[in-house]
C-alpha atoms as a printed R data frame, in Angstrom:
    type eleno elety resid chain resno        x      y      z
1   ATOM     1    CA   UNK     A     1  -42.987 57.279 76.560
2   ATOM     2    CA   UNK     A     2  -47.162 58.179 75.959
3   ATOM     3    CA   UNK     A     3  -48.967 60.398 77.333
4   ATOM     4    CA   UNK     A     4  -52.607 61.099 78.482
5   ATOM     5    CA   UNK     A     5  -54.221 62.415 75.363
6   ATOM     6    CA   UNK     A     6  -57.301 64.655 74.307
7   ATOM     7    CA   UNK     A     7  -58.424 64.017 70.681
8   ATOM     8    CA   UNK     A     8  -61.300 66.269 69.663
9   ATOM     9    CA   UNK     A     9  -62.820 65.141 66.025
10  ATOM    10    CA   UNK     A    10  -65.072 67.726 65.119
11  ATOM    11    CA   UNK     A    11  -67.522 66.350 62.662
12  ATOM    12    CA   UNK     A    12  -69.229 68.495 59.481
13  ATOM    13    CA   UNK     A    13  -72.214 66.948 58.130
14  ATOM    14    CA   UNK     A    14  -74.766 67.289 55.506
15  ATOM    15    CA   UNK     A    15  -77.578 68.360 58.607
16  ATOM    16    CA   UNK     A    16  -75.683 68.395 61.940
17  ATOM    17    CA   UNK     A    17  -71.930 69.656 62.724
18  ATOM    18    CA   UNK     A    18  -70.830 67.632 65.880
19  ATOM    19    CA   UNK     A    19  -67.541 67.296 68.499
20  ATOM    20    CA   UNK     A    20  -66.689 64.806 70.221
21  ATOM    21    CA   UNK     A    21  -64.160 65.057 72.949
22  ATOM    22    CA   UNK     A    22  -62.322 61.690 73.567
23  ATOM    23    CA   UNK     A    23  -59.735 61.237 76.887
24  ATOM    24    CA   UNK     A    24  -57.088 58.789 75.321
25  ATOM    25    CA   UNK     A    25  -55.143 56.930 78.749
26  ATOM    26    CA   UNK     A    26  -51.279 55.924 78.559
27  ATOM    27    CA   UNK     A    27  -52.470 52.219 77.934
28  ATOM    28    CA   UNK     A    28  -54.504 52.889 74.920
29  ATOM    29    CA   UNK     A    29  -57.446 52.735 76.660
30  ATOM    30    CA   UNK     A    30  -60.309 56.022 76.251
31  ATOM    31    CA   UNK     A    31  -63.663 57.678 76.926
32  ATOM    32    CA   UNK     A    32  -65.084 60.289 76.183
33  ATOM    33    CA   UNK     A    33  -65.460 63.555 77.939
34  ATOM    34    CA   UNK     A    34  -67.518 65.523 75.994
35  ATOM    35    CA   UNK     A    35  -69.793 65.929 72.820
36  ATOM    36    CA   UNK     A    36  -71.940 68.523 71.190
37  ATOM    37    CA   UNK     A    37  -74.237 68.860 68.446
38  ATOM    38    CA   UNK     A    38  -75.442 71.609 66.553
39  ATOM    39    CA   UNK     A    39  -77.871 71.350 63.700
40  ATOM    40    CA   UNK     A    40  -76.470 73.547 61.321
41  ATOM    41    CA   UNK     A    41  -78.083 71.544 57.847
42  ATOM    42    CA   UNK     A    42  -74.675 72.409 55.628
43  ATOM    43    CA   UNK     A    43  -76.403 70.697 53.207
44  ATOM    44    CA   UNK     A    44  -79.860 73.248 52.915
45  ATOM    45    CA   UNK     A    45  -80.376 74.550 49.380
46  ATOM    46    CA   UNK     A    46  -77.580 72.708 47.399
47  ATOM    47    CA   UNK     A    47  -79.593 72.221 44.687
48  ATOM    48    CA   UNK     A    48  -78.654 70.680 41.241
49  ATOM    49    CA   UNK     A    49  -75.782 72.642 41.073
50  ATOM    50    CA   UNK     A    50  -74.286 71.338 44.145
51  ATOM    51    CA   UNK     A    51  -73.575 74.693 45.703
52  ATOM    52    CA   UNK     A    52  -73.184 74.978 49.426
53  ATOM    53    CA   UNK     A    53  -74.988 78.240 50.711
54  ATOM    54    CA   UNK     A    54  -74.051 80.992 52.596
55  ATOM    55    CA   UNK     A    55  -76.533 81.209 55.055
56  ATOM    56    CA   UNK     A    56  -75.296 77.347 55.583
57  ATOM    57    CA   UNK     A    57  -72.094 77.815 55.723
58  ATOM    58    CA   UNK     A    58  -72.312 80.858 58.048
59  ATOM    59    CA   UNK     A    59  -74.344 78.548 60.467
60  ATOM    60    CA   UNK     A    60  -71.481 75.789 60.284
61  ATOM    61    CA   UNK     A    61  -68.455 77.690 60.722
62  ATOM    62    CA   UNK     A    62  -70.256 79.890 63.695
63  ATOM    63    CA   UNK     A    63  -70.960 76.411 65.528
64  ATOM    64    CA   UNK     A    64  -66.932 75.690 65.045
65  ATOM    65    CA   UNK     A    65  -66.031 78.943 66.383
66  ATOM    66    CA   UNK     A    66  -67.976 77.826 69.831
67  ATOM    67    CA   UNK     A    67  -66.682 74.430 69.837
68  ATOM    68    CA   UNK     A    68  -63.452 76.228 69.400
69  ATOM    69    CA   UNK     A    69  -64.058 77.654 72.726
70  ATOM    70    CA   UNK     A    70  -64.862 73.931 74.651
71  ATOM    71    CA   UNK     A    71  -61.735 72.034 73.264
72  ATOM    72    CA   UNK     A    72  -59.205 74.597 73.342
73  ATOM    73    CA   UNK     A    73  -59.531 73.954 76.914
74  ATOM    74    CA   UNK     A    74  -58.619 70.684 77.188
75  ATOM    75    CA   UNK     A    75  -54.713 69.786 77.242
76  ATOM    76    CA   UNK     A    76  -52.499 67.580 75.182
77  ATOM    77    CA   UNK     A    77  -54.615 68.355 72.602
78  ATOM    78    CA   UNK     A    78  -54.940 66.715 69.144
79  ATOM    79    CA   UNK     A    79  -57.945 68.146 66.777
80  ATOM    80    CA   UNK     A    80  -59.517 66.755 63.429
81  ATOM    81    CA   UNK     A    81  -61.869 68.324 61.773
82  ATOM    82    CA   UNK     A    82  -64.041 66.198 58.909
83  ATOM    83    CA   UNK     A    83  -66.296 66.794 56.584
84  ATOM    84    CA   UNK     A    84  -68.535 64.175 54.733
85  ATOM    85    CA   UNK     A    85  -70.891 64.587 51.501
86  ATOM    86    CA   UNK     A    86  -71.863 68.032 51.414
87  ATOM    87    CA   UNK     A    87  -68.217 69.003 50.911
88  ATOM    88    CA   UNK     A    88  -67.170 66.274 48.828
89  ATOM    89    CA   UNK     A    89  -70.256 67.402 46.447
90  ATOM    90    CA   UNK     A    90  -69.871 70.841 46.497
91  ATOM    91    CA   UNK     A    91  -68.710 72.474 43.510
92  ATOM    92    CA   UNK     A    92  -67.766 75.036 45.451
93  ATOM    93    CA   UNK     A    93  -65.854 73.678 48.489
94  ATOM    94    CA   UNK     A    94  -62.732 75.297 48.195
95  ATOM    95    CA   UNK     A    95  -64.208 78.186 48.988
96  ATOM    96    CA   UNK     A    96  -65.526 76.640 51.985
97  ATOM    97    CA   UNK     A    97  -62.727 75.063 52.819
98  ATOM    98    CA   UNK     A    98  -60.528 78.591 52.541
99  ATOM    99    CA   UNK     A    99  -63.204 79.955 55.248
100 ATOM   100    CA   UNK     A   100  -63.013 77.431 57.788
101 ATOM   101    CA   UNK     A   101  -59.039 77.666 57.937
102 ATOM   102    CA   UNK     A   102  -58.994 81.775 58.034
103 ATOM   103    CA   UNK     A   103  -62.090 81.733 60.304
104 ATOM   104    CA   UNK     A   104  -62.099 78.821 62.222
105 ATOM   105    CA   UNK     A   105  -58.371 78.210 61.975
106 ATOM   106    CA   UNK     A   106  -58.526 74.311 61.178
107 ATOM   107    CA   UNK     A   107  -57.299 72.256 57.959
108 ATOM   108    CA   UNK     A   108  -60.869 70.277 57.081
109 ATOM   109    CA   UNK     A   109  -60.240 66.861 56.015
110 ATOM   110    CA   UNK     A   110  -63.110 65.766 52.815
111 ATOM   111    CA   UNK     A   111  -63.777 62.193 53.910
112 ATOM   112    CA   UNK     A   112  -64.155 60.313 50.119
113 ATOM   113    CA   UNK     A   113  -67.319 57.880 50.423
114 ATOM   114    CA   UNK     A   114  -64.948 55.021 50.846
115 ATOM   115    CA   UNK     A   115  -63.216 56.336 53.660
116 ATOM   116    CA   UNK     A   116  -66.560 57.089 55.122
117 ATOM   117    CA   UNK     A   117  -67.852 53.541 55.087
118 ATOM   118    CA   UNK     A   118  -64.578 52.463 55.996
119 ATOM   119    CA   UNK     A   119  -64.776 54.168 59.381
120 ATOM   120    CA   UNK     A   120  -67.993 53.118 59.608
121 ATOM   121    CA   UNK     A   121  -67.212 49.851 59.305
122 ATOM   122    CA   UNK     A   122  -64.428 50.357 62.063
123 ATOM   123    CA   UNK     A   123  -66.815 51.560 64.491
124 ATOM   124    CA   UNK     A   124  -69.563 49.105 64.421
125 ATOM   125    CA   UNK     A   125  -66.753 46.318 64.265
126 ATOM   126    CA   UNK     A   126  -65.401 47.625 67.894
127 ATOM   127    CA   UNK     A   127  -68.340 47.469 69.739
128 ATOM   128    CA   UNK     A   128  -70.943 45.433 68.273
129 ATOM   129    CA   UNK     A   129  -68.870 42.353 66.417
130 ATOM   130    CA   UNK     A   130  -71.175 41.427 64.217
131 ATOM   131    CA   UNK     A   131  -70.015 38.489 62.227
132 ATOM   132    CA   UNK     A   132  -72.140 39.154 59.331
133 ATOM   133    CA   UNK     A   133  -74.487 42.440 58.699
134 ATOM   134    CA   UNK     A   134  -75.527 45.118 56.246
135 ATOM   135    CA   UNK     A   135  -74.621 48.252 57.363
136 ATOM   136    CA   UNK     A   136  -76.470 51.052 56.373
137 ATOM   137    CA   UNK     A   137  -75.278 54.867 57.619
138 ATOM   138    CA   UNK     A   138  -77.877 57.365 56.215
139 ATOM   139    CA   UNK     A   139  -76.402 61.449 56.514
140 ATOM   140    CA   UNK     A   140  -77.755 64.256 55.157
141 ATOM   141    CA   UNK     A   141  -76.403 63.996 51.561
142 ATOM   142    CA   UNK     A   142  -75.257 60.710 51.164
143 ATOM   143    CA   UNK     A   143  -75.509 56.978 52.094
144 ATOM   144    CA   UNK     A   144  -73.096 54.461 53.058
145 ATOM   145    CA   UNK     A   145  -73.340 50.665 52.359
146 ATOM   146    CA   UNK     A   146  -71.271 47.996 53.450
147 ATOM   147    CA   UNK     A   147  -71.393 44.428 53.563
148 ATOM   148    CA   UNK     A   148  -69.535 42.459 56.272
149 ATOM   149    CA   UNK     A   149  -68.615 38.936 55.786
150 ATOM   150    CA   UNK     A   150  -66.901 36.942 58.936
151 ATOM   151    CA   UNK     A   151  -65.964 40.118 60.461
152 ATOM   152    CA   UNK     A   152  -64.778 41.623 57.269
153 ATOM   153    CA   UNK     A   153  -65.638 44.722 55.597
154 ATOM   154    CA   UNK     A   154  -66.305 42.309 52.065
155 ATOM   155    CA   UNK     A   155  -67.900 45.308 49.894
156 ATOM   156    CA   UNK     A   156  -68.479 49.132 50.536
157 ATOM   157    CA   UNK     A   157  -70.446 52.052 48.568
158 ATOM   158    CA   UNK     A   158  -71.477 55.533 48.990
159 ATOM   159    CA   UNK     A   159  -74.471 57.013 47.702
160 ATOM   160    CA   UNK     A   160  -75.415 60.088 47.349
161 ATOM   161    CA   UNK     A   161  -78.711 60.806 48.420
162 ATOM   162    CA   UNK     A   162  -79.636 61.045 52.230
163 ATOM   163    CA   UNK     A   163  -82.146 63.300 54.064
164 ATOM   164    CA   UNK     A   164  -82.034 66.245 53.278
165 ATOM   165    CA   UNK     A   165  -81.231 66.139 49.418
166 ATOM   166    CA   UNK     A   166  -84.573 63.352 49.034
167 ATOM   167    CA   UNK     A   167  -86.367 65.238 51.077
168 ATOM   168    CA   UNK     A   168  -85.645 68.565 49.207
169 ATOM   169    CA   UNK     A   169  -86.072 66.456 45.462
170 ATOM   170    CA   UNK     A   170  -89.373 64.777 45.975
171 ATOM   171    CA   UNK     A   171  -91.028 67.214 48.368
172 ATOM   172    CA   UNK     A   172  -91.162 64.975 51.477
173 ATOM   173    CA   UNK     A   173  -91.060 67.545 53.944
174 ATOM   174    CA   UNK     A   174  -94.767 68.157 54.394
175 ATOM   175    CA   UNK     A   175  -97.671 66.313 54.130
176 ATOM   176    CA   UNK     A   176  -96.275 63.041 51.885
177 ATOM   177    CA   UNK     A   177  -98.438 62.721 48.308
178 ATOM   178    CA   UNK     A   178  -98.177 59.346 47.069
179 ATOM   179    CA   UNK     A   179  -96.644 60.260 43.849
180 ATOM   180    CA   UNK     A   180  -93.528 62.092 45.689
181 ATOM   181    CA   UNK     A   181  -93.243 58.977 47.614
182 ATOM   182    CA   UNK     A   182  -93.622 56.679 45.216
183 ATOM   183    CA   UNK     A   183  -91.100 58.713 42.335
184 ATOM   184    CA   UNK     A   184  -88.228 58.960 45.778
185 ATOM   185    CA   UNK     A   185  -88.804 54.908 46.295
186 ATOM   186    CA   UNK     A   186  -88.671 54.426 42.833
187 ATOM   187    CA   UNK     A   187  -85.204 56.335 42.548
188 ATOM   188    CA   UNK     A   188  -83.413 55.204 45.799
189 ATOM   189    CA   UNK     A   189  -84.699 51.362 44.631
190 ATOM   190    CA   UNK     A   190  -82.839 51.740 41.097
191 ATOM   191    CA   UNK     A   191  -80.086 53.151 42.906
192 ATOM   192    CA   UNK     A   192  -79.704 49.870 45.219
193 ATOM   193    CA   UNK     A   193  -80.534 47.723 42.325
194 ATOM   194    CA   UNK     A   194  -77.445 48.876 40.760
195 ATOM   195    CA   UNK     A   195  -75.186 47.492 43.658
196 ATOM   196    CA   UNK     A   196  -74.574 43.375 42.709
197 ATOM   197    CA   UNK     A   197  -72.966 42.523 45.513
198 ATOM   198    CA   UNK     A   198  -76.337 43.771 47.811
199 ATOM   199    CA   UNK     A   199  -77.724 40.011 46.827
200 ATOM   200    CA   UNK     A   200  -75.155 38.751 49.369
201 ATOM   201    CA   UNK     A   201  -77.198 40.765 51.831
202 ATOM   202    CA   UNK     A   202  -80.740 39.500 51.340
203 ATOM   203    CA   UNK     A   203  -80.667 37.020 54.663
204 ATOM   204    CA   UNK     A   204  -78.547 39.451 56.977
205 ATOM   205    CA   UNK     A   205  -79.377 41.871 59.554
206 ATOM   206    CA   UNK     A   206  -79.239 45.638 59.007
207 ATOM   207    CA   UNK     A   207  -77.112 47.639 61.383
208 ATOM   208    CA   UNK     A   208  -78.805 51.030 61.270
209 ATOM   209    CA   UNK     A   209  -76.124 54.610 61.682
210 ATOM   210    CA   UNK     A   210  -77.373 58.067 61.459
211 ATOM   211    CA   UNK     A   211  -79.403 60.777 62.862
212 ATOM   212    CA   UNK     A   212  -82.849 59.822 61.108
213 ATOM   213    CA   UNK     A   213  -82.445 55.825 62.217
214 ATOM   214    CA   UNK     A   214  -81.043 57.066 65.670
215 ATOM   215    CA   UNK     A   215  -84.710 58.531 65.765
216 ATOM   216    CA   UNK     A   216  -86.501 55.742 64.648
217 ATOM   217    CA   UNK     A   217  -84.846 53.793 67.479
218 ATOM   218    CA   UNK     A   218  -86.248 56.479 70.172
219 ATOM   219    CA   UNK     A   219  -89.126 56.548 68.825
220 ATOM   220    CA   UNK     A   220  -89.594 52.706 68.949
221 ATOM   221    CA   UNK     A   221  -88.387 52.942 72.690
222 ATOM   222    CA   UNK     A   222  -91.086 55.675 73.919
223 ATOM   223    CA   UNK     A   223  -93.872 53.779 71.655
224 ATOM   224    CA   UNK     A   224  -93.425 50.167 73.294
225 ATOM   225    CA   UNK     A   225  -92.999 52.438 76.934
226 ATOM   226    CA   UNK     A   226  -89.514 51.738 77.484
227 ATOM   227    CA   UNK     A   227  -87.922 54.180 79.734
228 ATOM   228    CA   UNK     A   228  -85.566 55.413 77.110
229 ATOM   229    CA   UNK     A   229  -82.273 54.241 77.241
230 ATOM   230    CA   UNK     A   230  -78.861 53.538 75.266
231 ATOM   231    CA   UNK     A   231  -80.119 52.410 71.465
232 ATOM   232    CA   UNK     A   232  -76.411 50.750 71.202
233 ATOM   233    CA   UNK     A   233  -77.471 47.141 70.025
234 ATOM   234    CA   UNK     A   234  -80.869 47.889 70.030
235 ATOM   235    CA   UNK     A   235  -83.269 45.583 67.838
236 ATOM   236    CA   UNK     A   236  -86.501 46.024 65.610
237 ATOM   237    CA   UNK     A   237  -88.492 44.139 63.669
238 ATOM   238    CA   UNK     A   238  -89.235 45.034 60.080
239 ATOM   239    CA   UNK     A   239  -92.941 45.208 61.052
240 ATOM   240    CA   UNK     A   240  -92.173 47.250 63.948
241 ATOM   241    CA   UNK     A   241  -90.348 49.976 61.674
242 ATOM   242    CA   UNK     A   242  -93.136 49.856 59.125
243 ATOM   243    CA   UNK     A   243  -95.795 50.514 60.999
244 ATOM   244    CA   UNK     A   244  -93.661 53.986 62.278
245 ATOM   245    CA   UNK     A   245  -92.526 54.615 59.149
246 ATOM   246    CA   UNK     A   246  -96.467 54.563 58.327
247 ATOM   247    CA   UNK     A   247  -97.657 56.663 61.375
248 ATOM   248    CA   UNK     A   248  -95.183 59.521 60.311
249 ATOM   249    CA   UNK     A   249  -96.388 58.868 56.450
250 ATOM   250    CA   UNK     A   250 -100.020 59.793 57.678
251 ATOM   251    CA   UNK     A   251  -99.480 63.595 58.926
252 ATOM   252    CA   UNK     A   252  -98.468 66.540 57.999
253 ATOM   253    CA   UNK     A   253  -95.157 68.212 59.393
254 ATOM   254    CA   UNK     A   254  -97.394 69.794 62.579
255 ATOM   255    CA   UNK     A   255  -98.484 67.154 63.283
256 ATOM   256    CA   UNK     A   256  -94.985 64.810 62.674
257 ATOM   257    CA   UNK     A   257  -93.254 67.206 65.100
258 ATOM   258    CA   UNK     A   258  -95.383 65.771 68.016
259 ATOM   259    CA   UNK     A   259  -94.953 62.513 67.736
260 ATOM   260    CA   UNK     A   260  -92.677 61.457 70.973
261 ATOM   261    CA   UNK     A   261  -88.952 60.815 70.659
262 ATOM   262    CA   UNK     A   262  -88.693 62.832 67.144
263 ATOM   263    CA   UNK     A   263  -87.060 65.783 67.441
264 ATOM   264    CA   UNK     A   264  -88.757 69.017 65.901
265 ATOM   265    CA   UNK     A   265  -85.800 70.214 63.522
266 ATOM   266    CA   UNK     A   266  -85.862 66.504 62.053
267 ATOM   267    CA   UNK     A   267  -89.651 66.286 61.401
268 ATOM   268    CA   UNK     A   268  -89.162 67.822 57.703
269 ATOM   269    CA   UNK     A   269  -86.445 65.392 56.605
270 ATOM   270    CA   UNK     A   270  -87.105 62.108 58.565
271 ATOM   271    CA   UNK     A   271  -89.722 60.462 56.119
272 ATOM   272    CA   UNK     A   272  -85.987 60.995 53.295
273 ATOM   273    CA   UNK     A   273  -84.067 59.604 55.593
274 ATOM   274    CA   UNK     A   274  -85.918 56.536 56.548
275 ATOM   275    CA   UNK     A   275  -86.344 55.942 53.238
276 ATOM   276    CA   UNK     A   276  -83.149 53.990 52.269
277 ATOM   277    CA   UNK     A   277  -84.017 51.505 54.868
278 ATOM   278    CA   UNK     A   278  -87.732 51.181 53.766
279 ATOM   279    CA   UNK     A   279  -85.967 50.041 50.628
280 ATOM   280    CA   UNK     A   280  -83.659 47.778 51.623
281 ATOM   281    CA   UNK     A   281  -85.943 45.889 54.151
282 ATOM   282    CA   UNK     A   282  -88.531 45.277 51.275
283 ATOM   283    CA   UNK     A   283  -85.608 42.697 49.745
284 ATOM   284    CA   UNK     A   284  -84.151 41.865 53.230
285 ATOM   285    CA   UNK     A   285  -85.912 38.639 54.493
286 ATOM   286    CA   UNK     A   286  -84.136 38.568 57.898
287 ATOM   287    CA   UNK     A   287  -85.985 41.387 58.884
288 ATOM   288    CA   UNK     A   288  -84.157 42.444 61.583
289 ATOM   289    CA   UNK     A   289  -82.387 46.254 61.877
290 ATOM   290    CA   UNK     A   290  -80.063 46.767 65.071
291 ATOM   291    CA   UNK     A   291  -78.756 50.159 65.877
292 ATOM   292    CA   UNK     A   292  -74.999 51.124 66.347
293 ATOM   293    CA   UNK     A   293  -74.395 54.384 67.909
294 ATOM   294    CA   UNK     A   294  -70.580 53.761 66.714
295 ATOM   295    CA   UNK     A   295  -69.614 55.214 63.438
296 ATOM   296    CA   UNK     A   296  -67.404 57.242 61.710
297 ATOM   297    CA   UNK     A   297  -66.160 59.157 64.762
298 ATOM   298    CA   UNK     A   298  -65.532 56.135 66.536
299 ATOM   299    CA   UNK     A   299  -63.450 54.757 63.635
300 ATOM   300    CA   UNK     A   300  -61.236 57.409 63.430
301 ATOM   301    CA   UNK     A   301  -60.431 56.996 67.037
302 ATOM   302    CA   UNK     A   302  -60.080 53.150 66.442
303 ATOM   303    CA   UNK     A   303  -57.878 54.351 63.680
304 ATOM   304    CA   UNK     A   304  -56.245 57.028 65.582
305 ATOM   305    CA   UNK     A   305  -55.356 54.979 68.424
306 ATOM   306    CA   UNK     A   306  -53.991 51.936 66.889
307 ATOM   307    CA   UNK     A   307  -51.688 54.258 64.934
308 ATOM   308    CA   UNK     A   308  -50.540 55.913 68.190
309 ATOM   309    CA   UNK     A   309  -49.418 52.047 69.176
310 ATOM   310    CA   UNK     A   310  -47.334 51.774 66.429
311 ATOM   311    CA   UNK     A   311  -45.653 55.493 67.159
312 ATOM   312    CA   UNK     A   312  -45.122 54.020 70.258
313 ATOM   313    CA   UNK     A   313  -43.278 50.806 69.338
């Protein structure tokens, strides 16, 4: 016999910590009730030495203590708490870890990059079905990369740069000099060259995951004077992202923080976090990014309730 099930995933990354509340019906069927973000930037500061922060991790684990306070409302309750590259780079994350279970009173789960891109893969798979695609998840700390083939997930990678760490290395958080720019290209282009399986990807589209391309996508909508809307399957051009990716490239970070649809706590890291797509669409001739508001989250449920079938058999 099931029952009607609440599974809250609460969700550490590199810049934002995030929970999701999903309902979970008798027939396998679910929605979700509620979700909250908090942009806590775990990642701030980790330097060289990979060290997560205090400061940072005193702004994480006070965000879990209020989510603590939504989903310990909820009944038949079920509650996973993951963390992606910050803590799986940290040098120091069993201290972290120790913290968030005496604190916070949860066992954190450190996502490997496989598992990450696996989930990934998961969620776009559900909703969007895409036969064959690139799909590209940029975080705070790390990238994910995986190449689907006939509805399979053919090849996966995890890198590990992502917003906030390029953005902190070559100095993109201001005004952009060209030399920054072109020594963080430069990098993030070796990295991808390194990957020989990305020459299967040169004629697909790019399915685009993660805060920074979640911007670009609302910032495409309010520029062509859409009324903004779900960015769930939402397409671009590669001219159309260019010529953003140029308008933020031309101001300083006042004057990045007004341009519509991008948020102010973004506007230092966005110009890093574009930048793994900037680089794969210069070798993509397709040309075409679409945006997936499914990712890891939604593959863990996937995951989650598929596994709950088989309890069930």
């Amino acid at each position: 016999m099931t029952t009607v099930e609440n599974l809250a995933i609460v969700d550490l990354g590199s810049n934002s910590t995030r929970m999701a509340i999903t309902r979970i019906e008798d027939d396998g069927s679910f929605r979700e009730v509620k979700r909250v973000k908090e942009n806590t930037r775990l990642s701030e500061g980790m330097g060289p030495e990979k060290k997560l922060r205090k400061p940072a991790m005193d702004r994480t684990i006070a965000a879990m203590k209020r989510f603590k306070q939504i989903y310990t409302t909820y009944p038949n309750l079920t509650v996973r708490c993951i963390s992606t590259a910050a803590v799986r780079q940290a040098s120091n994350q069993q201290v972290f870890l120790n913290r968030v279970k005496q604190e916070v009173g949860l066992e954190l789960q450190i996502l490997s990059g496989r598992q990450e891109a696996y989930y990934d893969y998961l969620g776009v798979e559900r909703t969007l079905k895409m036969d064959h695609c690139l799909i590209l998840d940029v975080g705070g700390a790390s990238s994910e990369l995986i190449l689907v083939q006939r509805k399979q997930a053919r090849d996966m990678i995890s890198l590990p740069i992502g917003a906030v760490n390029l953005s902190e290395q070559f100095k993109l958080s201001g005004f952009v000099r060209a030399h920054d720019l072109f020594r963080a290209q430069s990098m993030v282009t070796e990295r991808l060259n390194r990957i020989p399986w990305l020459r299967f990807a040169t004629r697909t589209p790019i399915v685009l995951l993660g805060g920074a391309n979640r911007t670009l996508a609302r910032m495409a909508q309010l520029r062509h004077k859409q009324r903004p809307h779900s960015i769930h399957g939402y397409k671009l051009s590669h001219r159309a992202v260019y010529s953003l990716y140029r308008d933020m490239l031309g101001r300083n970070l006042a004057q990045r923080k007004k341009l519509p649809g991008l948020e102010t706590d973004r506007a230092d890291i966005i110009v890093g976090g574009l930048l793994p797509l900037i680089c794969l669409l210069q070798r993509n001739s397709d040309g075409r990014v679409i945006f997936s508001e499914s990712g890891v989250r939604e593959g863990i449920i996937t995951e989650y309730i598929q596994g709950r079938g088989k309890r069930d058999e």
